[in-house]
N, C-alpha and C positions, 0 to 999 in steps of 0.2 A: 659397364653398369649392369648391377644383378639384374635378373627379370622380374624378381618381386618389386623391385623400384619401377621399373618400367611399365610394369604393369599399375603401381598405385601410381603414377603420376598421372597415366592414359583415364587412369578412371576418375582422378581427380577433376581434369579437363574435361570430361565427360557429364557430371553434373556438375558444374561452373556453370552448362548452358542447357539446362533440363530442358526448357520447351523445343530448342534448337536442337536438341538430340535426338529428342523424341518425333521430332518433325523428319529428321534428316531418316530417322529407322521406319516410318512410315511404308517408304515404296517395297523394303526388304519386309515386313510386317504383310502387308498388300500379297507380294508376292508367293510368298511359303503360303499363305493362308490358303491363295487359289491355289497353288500346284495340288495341295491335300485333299481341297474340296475337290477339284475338278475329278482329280483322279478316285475319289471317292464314288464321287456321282455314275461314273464313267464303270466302276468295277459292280457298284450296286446294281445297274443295269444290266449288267453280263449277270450277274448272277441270277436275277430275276429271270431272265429268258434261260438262261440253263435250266431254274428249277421248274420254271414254267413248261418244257421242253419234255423232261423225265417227266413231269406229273400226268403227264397224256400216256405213261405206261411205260414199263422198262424192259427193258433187252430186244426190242424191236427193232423190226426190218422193215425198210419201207421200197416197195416197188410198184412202180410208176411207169406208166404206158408215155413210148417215145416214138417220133415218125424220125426218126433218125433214117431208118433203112427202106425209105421210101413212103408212108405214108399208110392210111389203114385201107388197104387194099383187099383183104381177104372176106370173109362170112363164114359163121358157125350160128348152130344151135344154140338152145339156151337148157338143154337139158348134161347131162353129168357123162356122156360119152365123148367118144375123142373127135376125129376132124379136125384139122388143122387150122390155121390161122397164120397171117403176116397181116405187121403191124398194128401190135398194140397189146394188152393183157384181154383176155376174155375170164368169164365168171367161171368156164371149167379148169384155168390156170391154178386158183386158188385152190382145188379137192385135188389138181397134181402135189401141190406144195406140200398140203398138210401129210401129205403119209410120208414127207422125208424124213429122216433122222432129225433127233434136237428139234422136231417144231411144235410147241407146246398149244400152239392153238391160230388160226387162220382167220381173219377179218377184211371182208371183200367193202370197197367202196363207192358209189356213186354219187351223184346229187343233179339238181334240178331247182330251179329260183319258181316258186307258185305264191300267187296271193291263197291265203288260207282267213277263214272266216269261221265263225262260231255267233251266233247268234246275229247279234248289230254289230257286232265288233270283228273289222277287217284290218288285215295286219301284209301289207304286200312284201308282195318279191321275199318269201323267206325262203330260207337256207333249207331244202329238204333233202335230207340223205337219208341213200338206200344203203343197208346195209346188213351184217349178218347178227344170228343172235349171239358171236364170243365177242361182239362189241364192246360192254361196259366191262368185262375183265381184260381184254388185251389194252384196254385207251384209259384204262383207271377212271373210268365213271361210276357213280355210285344211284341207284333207284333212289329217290326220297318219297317219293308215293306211290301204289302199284307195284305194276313188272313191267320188265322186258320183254320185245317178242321172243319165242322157243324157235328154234330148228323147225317144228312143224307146222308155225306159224310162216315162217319162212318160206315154205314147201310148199302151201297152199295160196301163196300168194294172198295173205289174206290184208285187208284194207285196216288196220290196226293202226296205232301211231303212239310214241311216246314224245312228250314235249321236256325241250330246254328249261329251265326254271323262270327267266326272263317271257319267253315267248308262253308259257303258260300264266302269267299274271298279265300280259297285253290281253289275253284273249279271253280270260275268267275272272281275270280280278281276283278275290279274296274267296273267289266259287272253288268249292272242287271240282277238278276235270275227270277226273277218272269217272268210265261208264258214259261220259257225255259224247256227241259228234261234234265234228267240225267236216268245214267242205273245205279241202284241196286240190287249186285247182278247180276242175267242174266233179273230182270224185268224194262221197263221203266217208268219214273214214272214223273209227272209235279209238277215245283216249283211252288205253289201259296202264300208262307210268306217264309219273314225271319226274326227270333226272334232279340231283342237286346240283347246287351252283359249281361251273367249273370257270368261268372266268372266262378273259380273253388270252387269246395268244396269237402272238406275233398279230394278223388281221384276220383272226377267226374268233368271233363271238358263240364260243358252245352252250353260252343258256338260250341264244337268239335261236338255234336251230330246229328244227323237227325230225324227228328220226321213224322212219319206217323198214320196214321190211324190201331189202334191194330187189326180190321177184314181182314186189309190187308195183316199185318204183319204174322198172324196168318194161311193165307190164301196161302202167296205165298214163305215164309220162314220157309216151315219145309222139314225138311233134308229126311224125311222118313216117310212109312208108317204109321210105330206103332206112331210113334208125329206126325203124322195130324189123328188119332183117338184119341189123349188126348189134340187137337189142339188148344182147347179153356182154358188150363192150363194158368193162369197167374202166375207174380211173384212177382208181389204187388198191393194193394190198398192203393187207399188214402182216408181218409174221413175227410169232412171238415167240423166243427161242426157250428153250429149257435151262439151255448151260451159255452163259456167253462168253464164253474160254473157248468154244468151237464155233463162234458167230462167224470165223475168215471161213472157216471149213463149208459150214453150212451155206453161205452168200458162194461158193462155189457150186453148189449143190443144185443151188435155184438158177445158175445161171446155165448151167449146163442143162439141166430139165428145162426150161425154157426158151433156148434156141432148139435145142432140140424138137421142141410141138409147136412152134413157131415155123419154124426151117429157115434161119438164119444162121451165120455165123454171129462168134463172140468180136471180131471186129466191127462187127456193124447189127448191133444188136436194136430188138424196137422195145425193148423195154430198161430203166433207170434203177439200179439199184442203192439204197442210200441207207445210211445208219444213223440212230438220234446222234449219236458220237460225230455223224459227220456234219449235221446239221450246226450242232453245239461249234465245232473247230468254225468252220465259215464266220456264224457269229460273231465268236469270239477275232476273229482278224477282222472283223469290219468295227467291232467296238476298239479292240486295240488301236485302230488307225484314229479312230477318232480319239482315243485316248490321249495318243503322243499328239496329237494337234493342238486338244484343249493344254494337255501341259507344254507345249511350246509357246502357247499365247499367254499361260499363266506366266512362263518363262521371262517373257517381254516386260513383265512389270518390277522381276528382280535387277534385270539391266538398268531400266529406268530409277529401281532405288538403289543403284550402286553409283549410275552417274550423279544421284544428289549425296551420295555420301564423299564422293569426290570434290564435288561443286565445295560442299561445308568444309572439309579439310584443305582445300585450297584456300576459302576464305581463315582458316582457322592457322596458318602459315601465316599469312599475310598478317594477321591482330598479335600475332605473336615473335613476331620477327627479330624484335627485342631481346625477347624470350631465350630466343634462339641462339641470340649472341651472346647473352651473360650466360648459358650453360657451356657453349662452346671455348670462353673465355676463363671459365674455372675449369677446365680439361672432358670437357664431354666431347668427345669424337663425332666425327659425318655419319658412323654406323651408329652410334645412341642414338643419334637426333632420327636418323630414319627409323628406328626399331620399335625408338617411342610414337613416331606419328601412323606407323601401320600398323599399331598395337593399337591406338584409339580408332581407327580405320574399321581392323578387325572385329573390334570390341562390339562398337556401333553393328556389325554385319549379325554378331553371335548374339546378342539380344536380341535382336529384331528376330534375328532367327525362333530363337525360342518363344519367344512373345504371338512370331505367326505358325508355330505348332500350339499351340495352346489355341491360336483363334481358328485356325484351320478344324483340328478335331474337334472342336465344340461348334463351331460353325454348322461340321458336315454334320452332328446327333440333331443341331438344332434345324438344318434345311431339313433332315428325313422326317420331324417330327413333325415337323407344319406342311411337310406338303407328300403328294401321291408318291414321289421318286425314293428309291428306295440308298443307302449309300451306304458305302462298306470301309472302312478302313486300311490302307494298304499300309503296313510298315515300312517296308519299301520307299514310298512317295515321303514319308517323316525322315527317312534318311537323307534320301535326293535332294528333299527341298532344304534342310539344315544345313548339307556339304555345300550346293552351290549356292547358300547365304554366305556363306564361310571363304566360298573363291571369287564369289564378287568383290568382298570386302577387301579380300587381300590384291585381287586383280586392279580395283578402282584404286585404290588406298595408296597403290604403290608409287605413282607420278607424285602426288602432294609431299610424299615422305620422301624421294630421290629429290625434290626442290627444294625443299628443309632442308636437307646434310648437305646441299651445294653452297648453301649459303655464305659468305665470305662474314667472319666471324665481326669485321672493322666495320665492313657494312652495313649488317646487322646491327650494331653497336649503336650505330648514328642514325639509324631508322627510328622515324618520330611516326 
């Protein structure tokens, strides 16, 4: 039997029972529709934290105080000469960094939780970090009112503060801040900028923040004696590279200058070094893993409509079994009879197929459009979920159509 016959007879049988067909392509429907969506959802999220990721600033280094090599054990000054340290970064870490090669600019970090207050309106436990003035170019912040503190602002430990954009409407409203006080803390301190909106990322709210001057911070927020003798402790650096074609070169650089004024080996170092790159990779295998879970469970619903495209083609043997025997009786062979019933199998799988790429890509425009999540299209996922509509149908399909062509043609014949 040609294939175009077999193919118009499969389709013939195929709208003979339109609601029946379209019933049976449902869970294959169902299923393609999620594997797209999910994987959709699942790529739009990675991308969001990637760009969320770079947008805090690019070609950056990040290093971070570790008690790996016993704990912070040591004491220094807070002034820009040497003295040693074990365990942990110190503030004169950062003025080593910036004269190495390829480092375009240094940004030291602290922070501290204070209720902060402006008039009647108290705003607790915020985010107060100390830090230096190449903050808003190494982190891509931008002033939307005022300025930032300078270097010699910095130097004179002066009581300054620039506000989050969030945290400057809790605390002013529709007032301008600039020029005004607030109290931090029990210290007062003057608005001179307020940052624009940066959003959140990962669980850091930067419009919620307040940003001061780290000698300040350093200065007038420590709780006790023994921490204002290790007072010049930070808990991060930034370093922002010039070329980042030399970022391996340079991350050798820092690590070897800093066991070095530390006096630790590179086996057992007290400080973390880490790159947005590596941050992004981590990410990226935790959203992956979730990824391949949601499409194994979206997976679950292609089996499910394969075993109804089975269940229908079993019944559809069965009403036709007659059928069966007067083709078999005019010389249609055991392999027509099966090629035709896994060809209606098929059929049923490749619509459904295509019918849940159309619902799946319009689904994921229509999830990102009504709601916060963002979703990305994978090409990929439209192919995956197409092929394996395509091998269920032919996987499920194949037992109905091997019990068609066994059928005893006399049998068949006499079957009422």
């Amino acid at each position: 039997m040609k294939a175009s016959e077999v193919l118009r007879i499969s389709w013939e049988a195929i709208l003979k029972n339109k609601v029946r067909s379209l019933l049976t392509m449902l869970g294959i429907i169902i299923g393609v529709a999620a594997v797209i969506i999910m994987v959709g959802i699942s790529a739009g999220t990675s991308a969001t934290i990637e760009e969320s990721i770079t947008s805090l600033g690019s070609n950056l280094v990040y290093v971070t105080q570790s008690f790996s090599a016993g704990g912070v054990t040591g004491m220094r000054g807070s002034g820009q000469g040497g003295g040693q340290a074990q365990g942990g970064l110190v503030y004169d870490d950062a003025f080593a960094i910036a004269e190495l090669d390829n480092v375009a600019g240094v940004v030291v970090e602290q922070n501290s939780m204070q209720d902060t207050k402006s008039g009647n309106n108290t705003v607790t436990d915020v985010a107060v970090l100390g830090t230096t003035a190449d903050f808003p170019s190494v982190r891509d912040m931008e002033i939307a009112n005022g300025r930032y503190f300078n270097e010699q602002d910095v130097e004179r430990e002066s009581k300054i503060a620039v506000l989050g954009a969030t945290l400057a409407e809790e605390l002013f409203g529709e007032e301008d801040p600039i020029g005004q006080d607030i109290t931090i803390g029990a210290v007062r301190f003057s608005i001179v900028g307020v940052l624009n909106e940066k959003g959140q990322v990962g669980d850091v709210d930067y419009d919620s923040r307040l940003y001061i001057p780290i000698t300040s911070l350093l200065n007038y927020f420590v709780d006790n004696q023994f921490a204002r003798m290790i007072g010049d402790r930070v808990r991060m650096i930034y370093v922002e590279l010039e070329d980042p074609a030399m970022m391996d070169d340079t991350i050798v650089q820092i690590e070897l200058l800093l066991t070095k004024r530390h006096e630790v080996s590179l086996d057992e170092p007290d400080f973390m070094i880490t790159t947005q790159q590596d941050i992004i990779v981590t990410q990226e295998s935790t959203t992956a893993a979730f990824r391949n879970l949601l499409s194994w469970v979206a997976g679950v619903s292609l089996i499910v409509g394969g075993i109804g495209i089975m269940n229908i083609m079993l019944v559809s043997v069965t009403e036709r079994t007659r059928e069966i025997g007067i083709r078999q009786s005019v010389g249609a062979t055991p392999s027509d009879v099966r090629w035709q019933f896994l060809t209606e199998a098929l059929l049923l799988s490749l619509i459904g197929g295509l019918i849940g790429v159309l619902v799946g890509v319009g689904g994921s425009f229509v999830f990102s459009s009504v709601s916060d999540m963002r979703t990305v299209i994978v090409p990929s996922s439209i192919l995956l979920a197409f092929s394996a509509a395509a091998v269920v149908g032919v996987f499920f399909g194949f037992y109905p159509a091997n019990k068609a062509a066994e059928l005893d043609p006399i049998d068949a014949l006499r079957y009422e």
